[in-house]
PDB file of N, CA, C and O in Angstrom:
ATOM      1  N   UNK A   1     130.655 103.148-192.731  1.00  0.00           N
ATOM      2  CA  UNK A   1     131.211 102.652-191.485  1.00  0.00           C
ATOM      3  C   UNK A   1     131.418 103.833-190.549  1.00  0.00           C
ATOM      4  O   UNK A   1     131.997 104.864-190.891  1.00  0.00           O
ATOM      5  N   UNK A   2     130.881 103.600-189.289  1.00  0.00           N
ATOM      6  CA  UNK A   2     131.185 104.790-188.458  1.00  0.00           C
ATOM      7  C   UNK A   2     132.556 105.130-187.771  1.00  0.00           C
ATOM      8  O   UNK A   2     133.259 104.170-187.454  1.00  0.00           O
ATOM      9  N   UNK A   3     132.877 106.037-187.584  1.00  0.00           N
ATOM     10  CA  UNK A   3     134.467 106.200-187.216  1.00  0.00           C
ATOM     11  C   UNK A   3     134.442 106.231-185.660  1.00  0.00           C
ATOM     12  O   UNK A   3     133.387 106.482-185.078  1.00  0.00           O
ATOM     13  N   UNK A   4     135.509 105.996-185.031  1.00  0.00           N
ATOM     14  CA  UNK A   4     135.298 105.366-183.748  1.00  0.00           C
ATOM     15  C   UNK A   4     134.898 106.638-182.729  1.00  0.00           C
ATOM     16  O   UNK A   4     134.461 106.307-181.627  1.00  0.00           O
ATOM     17  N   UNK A   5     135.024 108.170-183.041  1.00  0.00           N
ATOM     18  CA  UNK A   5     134.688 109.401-182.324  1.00  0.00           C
ATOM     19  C   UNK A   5     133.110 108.814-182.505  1.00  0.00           C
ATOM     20  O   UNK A   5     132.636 108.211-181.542  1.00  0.00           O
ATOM     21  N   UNK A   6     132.429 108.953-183.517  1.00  0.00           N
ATOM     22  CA  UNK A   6     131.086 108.569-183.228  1.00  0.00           C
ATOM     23  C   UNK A   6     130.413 107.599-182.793  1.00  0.00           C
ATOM     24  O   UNK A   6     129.223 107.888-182.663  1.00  0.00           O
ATOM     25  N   UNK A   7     130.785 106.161-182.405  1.00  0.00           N
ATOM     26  CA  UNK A   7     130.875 105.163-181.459  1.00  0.00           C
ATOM     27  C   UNK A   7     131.122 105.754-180.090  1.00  0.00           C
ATOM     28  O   UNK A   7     130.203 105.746-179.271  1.00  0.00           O
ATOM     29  N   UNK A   8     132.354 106.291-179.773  1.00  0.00           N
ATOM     30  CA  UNK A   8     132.479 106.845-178.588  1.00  0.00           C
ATOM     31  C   UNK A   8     131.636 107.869-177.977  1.00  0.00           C
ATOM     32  O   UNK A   8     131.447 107.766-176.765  1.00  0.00           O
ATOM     33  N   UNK A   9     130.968 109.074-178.760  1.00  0.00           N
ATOM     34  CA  UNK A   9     130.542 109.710-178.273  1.00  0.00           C
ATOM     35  C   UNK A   9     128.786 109.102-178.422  1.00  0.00           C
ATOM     36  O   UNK A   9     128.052 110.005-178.022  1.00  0.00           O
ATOM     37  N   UNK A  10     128.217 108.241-178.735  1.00  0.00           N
ATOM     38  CA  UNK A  10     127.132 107.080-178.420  1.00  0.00           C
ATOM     39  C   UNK A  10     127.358 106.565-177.379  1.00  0.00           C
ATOM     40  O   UNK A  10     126.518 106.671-176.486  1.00  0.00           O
ATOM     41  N   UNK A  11     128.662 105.785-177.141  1.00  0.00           N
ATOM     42  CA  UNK A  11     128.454 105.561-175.788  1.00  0.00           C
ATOM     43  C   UNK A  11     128.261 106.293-174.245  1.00  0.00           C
ATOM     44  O   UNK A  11     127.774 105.920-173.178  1.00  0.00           O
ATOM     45  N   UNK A  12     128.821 107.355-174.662  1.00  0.00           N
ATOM     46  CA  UNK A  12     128.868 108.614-173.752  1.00  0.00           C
ATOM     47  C   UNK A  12     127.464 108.827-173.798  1.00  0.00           C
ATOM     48  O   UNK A  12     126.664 108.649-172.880  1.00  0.00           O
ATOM     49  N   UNK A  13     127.273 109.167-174.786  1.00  0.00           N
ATOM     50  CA  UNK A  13     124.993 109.456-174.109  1.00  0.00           C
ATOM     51  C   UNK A  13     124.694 108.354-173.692  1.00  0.00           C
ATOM     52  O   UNK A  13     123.905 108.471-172.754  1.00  0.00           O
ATOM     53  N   UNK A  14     124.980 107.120-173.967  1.00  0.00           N
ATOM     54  CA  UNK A  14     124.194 106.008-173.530  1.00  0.00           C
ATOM     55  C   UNK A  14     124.502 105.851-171.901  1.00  0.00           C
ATOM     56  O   UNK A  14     123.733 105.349-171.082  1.00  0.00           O
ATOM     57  N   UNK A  15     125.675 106.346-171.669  1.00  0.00           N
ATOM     58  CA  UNK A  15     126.424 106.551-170.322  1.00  0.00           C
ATOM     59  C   UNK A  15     124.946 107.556-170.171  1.00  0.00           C
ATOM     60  O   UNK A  15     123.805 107.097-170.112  1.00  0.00           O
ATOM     61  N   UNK A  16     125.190 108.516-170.144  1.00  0.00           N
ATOM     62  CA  UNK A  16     124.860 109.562-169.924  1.00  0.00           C
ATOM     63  C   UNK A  16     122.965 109.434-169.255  1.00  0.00           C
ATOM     64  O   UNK A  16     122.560 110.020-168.251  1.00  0.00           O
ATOM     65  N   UNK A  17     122.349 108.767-169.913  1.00  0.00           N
ATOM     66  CA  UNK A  17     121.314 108.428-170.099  1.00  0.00           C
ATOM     67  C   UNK A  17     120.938 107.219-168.517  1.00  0.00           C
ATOM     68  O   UNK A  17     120.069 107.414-167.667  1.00  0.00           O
ATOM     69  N   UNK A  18     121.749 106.250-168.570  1.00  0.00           N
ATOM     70  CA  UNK A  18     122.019 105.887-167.563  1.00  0.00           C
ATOM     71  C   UNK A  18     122.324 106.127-166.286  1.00  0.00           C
ATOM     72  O   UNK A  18     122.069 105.322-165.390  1.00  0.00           O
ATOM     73  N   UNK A  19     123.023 107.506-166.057  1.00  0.00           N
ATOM     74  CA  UNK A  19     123.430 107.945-164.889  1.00  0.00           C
ATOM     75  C   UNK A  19     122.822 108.809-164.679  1.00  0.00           C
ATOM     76  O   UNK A  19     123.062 109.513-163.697  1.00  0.00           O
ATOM     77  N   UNK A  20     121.648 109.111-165.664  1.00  0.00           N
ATOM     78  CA  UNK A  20     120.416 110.265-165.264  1.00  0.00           C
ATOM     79  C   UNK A  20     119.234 109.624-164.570  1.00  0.00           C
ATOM     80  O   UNK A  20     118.451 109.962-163.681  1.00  0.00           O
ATOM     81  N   UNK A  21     119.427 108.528-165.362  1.00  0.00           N
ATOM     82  CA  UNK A  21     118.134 107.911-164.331  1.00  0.00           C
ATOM     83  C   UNK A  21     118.205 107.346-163.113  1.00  0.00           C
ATOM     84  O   UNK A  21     117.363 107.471-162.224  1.00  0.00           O
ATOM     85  N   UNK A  22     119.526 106.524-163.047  1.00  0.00           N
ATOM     86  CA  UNK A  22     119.986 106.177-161.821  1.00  0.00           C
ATOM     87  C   UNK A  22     120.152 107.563-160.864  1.00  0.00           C
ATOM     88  O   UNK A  22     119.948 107.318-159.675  1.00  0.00           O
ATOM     89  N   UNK A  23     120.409 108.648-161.093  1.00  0.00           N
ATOM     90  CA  UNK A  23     120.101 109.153-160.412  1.00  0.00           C
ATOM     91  C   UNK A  23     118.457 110.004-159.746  1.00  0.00           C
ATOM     92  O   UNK A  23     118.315 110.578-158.667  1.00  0.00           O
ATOM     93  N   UNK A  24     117.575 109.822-160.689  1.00  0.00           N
ATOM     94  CA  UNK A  24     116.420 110.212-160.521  1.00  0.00           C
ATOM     95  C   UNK A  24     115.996 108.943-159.588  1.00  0.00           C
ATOM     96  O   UNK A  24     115.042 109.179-158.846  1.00  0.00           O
ATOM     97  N   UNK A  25     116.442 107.897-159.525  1.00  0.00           N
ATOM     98  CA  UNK A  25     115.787 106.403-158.887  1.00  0.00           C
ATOM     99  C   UNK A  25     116.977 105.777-158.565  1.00  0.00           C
ATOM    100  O   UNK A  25     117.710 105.030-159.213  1.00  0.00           O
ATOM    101  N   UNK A  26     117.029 106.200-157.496  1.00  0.00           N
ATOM    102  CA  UNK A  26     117.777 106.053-156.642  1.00  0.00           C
ATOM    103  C   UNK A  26     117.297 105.011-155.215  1.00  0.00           C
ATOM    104  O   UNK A  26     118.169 104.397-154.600  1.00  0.00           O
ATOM    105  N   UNK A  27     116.275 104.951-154.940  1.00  0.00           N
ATOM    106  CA  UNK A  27     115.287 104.112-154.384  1.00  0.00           C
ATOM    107  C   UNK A  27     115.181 105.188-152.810  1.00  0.00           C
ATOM    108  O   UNK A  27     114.168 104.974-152.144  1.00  0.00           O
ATOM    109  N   UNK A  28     115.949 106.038-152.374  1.00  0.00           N
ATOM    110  CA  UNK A  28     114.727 107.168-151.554  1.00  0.00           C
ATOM    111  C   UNK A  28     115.188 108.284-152.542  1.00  0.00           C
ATOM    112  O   UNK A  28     116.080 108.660-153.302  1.00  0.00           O
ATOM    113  N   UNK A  29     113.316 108.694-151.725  1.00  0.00           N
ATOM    114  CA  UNK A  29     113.036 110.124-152.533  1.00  0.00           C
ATOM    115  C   UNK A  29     114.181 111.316-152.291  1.00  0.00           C
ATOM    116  O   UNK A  29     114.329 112.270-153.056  1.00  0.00           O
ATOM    117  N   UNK A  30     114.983 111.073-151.047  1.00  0.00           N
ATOM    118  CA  UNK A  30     115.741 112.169-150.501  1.00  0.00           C
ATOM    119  C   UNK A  30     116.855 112.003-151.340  1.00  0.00           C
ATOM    120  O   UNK A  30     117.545 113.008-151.164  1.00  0.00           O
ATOM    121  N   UNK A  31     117.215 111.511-151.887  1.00  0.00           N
ATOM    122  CA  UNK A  31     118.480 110.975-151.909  1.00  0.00           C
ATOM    123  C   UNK A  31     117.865 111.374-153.881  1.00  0.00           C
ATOM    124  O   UNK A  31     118.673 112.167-154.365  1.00  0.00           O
ATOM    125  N   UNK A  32     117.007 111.087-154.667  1.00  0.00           N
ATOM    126  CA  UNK A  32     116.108 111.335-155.976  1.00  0.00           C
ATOM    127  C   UNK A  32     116.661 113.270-155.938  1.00  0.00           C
ATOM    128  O   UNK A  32     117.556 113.866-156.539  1.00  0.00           O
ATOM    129  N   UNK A  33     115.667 113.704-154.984  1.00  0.00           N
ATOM    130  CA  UNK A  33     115.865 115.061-155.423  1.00  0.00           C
ATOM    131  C   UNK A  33     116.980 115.820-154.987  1.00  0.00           C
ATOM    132  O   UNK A  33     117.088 117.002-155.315  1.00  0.00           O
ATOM    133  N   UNK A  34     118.284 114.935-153.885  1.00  0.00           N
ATOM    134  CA  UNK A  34     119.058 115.516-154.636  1.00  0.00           C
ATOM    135  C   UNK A  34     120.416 115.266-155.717  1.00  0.00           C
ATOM    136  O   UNK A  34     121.156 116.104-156.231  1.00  0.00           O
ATOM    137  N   UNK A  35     120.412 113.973-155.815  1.00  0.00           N
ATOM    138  CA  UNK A  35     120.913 113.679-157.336  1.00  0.00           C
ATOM    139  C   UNK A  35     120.275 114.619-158.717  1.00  0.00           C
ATOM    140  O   UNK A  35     120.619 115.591-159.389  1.00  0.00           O
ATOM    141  N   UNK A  36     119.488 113.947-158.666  1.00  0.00           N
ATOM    142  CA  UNK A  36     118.122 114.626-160.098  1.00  0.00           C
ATOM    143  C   UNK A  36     118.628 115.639-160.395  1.00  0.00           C
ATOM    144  O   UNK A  36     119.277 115.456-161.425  1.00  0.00           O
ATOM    145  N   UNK A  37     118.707 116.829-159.990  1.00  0.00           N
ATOM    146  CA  UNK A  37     118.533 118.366-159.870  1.00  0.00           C
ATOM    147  C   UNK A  37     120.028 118.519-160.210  1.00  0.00           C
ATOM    148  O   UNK A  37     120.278 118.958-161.332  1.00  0.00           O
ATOM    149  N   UNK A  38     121.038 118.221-159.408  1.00  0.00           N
ATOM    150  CA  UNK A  38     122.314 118.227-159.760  1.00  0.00           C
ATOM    151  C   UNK A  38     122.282 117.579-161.255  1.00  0.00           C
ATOM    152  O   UNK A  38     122.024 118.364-162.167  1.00  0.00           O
ATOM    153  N   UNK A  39     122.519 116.237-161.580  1.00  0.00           N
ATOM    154  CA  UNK A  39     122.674 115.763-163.097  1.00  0.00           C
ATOM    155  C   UNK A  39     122.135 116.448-164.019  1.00  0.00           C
ATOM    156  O   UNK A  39     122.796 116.820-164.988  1.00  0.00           O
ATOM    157  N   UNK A  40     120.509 116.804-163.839  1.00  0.00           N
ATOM    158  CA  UNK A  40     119.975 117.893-164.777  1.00  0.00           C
ATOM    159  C   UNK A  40     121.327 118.667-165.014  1.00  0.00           C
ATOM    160  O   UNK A  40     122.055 118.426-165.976  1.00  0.00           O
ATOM    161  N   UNK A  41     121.629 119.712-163.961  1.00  0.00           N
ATOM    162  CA  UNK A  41     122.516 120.825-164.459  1.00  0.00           C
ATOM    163  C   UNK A  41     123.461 120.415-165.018  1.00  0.00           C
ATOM    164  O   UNK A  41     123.617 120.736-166.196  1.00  0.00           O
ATOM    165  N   UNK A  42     124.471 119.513-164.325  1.00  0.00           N
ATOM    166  CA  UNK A  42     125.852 119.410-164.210  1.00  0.00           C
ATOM    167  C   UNK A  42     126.106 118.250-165.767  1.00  0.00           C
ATOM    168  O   UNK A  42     127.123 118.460-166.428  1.00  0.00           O
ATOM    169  N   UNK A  43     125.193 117.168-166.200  1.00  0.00           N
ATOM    170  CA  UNK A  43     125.843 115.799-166.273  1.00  0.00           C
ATOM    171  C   UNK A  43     126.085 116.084-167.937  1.00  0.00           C
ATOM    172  O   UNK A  43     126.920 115.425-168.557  1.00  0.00           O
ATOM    173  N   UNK A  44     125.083 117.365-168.730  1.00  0.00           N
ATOM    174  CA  UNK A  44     125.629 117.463-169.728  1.00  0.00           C
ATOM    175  C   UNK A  44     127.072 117.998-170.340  1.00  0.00           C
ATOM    176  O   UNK A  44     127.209 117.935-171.561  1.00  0.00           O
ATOM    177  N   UNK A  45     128.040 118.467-169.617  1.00  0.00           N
ATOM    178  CA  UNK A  45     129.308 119.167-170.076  1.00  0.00           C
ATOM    179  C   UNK A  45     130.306 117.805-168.971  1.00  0.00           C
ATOM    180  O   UNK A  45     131.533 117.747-169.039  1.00  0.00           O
ATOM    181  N   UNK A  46     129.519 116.898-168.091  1.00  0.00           N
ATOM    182  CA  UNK A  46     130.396 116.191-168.007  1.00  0.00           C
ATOM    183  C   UNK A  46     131.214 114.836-168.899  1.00  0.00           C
ATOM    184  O   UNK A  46     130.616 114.063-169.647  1.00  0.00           O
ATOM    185  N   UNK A  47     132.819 114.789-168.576  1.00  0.00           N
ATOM    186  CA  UNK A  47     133.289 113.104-169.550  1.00  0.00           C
ATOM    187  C   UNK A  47     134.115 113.035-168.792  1.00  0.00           C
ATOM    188  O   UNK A  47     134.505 113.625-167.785  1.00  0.00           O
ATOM    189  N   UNK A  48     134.536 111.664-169.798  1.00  0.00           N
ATOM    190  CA  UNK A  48     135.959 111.213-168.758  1.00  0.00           C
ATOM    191  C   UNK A  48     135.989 110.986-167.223  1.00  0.00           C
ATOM    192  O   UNK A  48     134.997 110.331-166.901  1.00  0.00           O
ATOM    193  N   UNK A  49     136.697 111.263-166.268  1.00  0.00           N
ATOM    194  CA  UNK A  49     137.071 111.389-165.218  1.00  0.00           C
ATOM    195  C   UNK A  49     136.154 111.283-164.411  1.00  0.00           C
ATOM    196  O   UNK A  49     136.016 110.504-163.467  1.00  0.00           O
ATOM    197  N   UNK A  50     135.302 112.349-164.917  1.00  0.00           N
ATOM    198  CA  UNK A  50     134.140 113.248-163.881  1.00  0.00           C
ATOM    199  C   UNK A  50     132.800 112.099-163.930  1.00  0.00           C
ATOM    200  O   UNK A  50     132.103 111.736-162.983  1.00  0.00           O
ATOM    201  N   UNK A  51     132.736 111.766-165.086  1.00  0.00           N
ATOM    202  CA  UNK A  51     131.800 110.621-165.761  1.00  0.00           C
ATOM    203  C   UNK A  51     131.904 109.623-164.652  1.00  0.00           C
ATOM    204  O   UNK A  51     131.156 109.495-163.683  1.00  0.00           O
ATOM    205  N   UNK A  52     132.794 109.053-164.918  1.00  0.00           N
ATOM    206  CA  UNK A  52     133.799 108.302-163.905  1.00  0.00           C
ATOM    207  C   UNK A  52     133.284 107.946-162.367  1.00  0.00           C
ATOM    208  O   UNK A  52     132.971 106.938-161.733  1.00  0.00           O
ATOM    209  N   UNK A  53     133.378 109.274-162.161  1.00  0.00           N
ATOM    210  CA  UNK A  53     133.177 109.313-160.475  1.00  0.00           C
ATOM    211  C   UNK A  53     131.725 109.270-159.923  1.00  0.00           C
ATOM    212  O   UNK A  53     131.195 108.951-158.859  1.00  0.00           O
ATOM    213  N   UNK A  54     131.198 109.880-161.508  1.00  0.00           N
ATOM    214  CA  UNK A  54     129.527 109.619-160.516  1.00  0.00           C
ATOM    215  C   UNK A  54     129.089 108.624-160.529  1.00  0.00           C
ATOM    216  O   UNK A  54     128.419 108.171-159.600  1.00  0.00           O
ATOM    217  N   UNK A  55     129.447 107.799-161.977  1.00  0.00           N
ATOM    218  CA  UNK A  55     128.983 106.159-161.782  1.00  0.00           C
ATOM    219  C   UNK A  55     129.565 105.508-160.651  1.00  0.00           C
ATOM    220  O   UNK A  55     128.926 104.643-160.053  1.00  0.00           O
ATOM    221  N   UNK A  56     130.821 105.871-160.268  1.00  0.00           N
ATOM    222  CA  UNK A  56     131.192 105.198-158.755  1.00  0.00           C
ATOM    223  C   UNK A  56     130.512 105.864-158.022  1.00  0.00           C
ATOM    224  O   UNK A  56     130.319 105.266-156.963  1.00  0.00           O
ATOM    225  N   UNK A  57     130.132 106.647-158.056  1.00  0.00           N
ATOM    226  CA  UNK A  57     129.206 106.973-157.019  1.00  0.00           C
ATOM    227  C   UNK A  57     127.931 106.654-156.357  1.00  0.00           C
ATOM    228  O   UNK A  57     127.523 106.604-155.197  1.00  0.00           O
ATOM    229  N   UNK A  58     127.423 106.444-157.627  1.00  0.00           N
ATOM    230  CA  UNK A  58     126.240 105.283-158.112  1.00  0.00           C
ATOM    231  C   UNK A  58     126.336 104.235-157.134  1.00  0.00           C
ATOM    232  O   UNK A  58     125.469 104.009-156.289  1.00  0.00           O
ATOM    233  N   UNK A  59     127.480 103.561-157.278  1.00  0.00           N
ATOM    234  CA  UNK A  59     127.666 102.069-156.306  1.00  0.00           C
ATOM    235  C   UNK A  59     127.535 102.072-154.936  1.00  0.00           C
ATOM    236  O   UNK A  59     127.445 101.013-154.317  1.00  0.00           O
ATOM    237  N   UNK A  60     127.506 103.599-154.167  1.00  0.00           N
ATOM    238  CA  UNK A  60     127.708 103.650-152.926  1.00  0.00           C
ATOM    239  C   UNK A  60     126.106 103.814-152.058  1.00  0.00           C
ATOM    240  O   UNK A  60     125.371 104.734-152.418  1.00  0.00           O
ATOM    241  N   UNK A  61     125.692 102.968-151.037  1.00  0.00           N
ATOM    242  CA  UNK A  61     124.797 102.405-150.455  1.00  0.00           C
ATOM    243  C   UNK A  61     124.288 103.951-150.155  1.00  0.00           C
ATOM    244  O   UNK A  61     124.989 104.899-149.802  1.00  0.00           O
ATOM    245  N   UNK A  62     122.791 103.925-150.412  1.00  0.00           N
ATOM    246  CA  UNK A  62     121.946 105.642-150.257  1.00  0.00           C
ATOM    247  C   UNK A  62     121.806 106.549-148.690  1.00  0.00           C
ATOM    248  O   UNK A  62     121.540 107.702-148.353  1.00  0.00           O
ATOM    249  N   UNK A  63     122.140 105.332-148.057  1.00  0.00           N
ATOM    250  CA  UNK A  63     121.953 106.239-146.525  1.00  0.00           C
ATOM    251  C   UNK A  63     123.179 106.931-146.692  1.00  0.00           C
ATOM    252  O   UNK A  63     123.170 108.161-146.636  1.00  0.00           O
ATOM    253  N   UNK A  64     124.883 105.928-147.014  1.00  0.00           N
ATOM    254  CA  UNK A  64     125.963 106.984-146.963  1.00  0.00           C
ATOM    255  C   UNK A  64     126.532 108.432-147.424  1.00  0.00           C
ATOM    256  O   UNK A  64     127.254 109.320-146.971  1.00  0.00           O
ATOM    257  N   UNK A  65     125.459 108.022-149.095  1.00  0.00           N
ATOM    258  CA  UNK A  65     126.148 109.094-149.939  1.00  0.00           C
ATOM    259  C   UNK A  65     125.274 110.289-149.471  1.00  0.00           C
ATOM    260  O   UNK A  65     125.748 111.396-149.726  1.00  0.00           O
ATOM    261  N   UNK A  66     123.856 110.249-148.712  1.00  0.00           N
ATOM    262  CA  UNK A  66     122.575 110.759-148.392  1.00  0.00           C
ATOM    263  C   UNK A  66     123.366 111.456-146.997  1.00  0.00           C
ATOM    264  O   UNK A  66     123.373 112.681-146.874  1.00  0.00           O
ATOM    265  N   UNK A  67     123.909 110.718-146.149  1.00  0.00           N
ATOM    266  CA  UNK A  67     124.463 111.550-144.920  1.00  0.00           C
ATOM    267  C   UNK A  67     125.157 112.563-145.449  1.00  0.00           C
ATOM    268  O   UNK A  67     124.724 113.700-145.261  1.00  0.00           O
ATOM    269  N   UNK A  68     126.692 112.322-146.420  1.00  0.00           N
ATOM    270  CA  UNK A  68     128.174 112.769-146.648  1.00  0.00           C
ATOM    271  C   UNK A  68     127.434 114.068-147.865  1.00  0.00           C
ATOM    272  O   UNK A  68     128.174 115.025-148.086  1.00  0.00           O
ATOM    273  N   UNK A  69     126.386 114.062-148.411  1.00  0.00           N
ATOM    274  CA  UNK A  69     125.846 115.187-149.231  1.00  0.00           C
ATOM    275  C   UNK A  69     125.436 115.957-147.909  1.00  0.00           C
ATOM    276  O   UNK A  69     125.956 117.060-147.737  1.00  0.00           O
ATOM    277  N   UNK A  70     124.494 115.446-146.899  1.00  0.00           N
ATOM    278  CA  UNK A  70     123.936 116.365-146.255  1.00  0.00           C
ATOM    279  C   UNK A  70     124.530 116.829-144.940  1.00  0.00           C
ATOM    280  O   UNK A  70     124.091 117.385-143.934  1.00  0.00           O
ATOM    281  N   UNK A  71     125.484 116.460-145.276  1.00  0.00           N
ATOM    282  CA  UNK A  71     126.973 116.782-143.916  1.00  0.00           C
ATOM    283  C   UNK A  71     126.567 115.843-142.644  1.00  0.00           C
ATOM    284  O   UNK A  71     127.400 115.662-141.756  1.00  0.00           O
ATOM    285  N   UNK A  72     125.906 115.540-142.606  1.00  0.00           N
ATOM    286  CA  UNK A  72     125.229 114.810-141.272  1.00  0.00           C
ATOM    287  C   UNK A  72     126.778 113.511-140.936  1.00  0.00           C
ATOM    288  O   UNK A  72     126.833 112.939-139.848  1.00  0.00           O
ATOM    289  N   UNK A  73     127.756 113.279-141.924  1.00  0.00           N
ATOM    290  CA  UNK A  73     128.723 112.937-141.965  1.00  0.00           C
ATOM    291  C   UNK A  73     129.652 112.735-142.556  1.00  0.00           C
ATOM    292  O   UNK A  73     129.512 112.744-143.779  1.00  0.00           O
ATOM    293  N   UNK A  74     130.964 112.473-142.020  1.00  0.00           N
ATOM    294  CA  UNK A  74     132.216 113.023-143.010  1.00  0.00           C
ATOM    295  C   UNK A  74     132.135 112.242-143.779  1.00  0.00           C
ATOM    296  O   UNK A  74     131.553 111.159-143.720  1.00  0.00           O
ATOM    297  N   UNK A  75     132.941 112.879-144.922  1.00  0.00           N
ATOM    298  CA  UNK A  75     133.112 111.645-146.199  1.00  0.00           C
ATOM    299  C   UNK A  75     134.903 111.097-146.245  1.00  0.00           C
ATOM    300  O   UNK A  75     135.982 111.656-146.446  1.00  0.00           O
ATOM    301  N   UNK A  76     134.549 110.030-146.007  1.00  0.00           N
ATOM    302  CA  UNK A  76     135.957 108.868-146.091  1.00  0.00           C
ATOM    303  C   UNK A  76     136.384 109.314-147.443  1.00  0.00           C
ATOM    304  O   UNK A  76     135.889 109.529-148.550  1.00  0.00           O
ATOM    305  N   UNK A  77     137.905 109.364-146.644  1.00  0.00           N
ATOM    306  CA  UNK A  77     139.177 110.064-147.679  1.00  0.00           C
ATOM    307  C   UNK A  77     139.066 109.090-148.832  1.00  0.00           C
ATOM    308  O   UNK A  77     139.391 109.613-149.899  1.00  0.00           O
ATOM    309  N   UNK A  78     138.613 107.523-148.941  1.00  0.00           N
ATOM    310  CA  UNK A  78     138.654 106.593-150.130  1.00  0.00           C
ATOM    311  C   UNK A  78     137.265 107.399-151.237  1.00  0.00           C
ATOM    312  O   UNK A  78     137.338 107.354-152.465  1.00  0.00           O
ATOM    313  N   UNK A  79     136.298 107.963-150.621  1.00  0.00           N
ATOM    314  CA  UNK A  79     134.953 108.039-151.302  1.00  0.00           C
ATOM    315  C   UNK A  79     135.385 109.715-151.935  1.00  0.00           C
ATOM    316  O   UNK A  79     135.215 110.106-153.089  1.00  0.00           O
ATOM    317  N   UNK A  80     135.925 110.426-150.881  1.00  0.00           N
ATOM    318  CA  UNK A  80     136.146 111.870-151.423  1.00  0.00           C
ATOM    319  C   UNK A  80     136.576 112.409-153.211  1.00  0.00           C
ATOM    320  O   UNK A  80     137.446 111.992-153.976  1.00  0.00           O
ATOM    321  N   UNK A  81     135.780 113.225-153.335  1.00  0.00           N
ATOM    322  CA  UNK A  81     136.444 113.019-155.258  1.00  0.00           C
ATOM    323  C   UNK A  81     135.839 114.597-156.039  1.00  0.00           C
ATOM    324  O   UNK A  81     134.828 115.103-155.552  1.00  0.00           O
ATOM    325  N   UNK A  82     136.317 115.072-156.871  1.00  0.00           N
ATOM    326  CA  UNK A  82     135.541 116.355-157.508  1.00  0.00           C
ATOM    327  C   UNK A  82     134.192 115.965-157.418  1.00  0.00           C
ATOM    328  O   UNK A  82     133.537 116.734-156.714  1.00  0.00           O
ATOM    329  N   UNK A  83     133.516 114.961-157.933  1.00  0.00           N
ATOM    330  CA  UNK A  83     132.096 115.349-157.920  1.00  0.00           C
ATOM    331  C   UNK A  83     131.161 115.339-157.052  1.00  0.00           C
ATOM    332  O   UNK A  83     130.079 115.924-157.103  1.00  0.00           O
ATOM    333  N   UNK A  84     131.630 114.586-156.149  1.00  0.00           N
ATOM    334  CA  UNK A  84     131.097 114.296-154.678  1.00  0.00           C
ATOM    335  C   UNK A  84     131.010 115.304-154.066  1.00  0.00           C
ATOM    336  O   UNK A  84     130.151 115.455-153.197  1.00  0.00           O
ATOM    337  N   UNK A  85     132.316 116.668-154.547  1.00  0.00           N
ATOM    338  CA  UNK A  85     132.262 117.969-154.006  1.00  0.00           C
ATOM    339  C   UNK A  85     131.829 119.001-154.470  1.00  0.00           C
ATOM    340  O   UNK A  85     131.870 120.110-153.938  1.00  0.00           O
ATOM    341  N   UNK A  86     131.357 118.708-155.548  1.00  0.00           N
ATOM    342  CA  UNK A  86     130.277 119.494-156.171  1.00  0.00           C
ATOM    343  C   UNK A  86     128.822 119.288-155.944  1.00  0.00           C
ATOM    344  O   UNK A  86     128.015 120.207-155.803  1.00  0.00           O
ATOM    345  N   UNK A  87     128.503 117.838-155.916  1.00  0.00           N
ATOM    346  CA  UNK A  87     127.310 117.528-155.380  1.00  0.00           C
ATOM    347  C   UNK A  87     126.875 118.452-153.893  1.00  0.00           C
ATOM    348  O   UNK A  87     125.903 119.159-153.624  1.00  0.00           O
ATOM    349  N   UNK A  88     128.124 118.046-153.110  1.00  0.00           N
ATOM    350  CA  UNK A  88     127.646 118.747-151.799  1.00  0.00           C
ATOM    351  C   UNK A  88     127.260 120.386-152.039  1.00  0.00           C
ATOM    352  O   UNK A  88     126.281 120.948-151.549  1.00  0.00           O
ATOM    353  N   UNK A  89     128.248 120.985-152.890  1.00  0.00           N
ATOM    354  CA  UNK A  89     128.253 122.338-152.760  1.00  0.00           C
ATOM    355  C   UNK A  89     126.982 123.411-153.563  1.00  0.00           C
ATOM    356  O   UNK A  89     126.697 124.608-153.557  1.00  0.00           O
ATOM    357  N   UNK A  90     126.390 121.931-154.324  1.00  0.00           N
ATOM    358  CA  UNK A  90     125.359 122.230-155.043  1.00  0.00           C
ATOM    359  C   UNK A  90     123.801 121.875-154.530  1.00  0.00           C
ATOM    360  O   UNK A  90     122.728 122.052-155.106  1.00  0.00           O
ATOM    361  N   UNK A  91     124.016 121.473-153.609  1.00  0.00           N
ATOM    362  CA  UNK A  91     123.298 120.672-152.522  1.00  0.00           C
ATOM    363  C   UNK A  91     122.623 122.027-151.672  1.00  0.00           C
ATOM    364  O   UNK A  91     121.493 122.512-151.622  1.00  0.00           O
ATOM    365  N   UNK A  92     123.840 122.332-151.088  1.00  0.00           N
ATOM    366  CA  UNK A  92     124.166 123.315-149.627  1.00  0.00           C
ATOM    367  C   UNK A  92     123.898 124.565-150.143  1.00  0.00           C
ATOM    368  O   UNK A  92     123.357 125.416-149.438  1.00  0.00           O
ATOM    369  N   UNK A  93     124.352 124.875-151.799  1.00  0.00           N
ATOM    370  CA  UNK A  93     124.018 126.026-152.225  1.00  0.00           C
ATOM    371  C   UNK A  93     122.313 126.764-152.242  1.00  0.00           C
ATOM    372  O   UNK A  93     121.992 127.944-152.101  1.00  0.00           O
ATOM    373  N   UNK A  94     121.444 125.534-152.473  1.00  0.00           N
ATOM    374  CA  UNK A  94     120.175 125.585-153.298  1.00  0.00           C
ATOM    375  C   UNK A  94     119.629 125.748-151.585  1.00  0.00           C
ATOM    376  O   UNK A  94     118.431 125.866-151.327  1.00  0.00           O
TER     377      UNK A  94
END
């Protein structure tokens, strides 16, 4: 019988696995390369919280999250979050 750390951490890749592709297909290309590139780096040492925020992030319509990465506009104090600010800074960095 498996003990529930190894259930949990299955679901976490299965998470994991999911929010890699959703971010590679994303449905525009702009918005693909720069999710993709970020998750590559970032999505393996992420859990919890951080996990969290990119799947909500996931939910948010591609022109918005596509402006508020590429500064072209602010990001609403409800959407603002650690990873959203890493995305940008990893974005702006490259």
């Amino acid at each position: 019988m498996a003990g529930s750390e190894e259930i949990g951490e299955d679901t976490i890749a299965v998470r994991k696995r999911r929010v890699r592709f959703r971010c590679w297909h994303r449905g525009t290309k702009e918005l693909d390369l720069l999710m993709g590139p970020f998750v590559d780096r970032f999505l393996p040492e992420m859990i919890g919280a951080q996990l969290d925020q990119l799947e909500h992030l996931l939910t948010i319509p591609d022109l918005d999250l596509y402006n508020w990465i590429t500064k072209r506009a602010p990001v609403p104090a409800d959407a603002n979050c650690e990873v959203l600010n890493r995305i940008i800074k990893f974005c702006n960095d490259r």
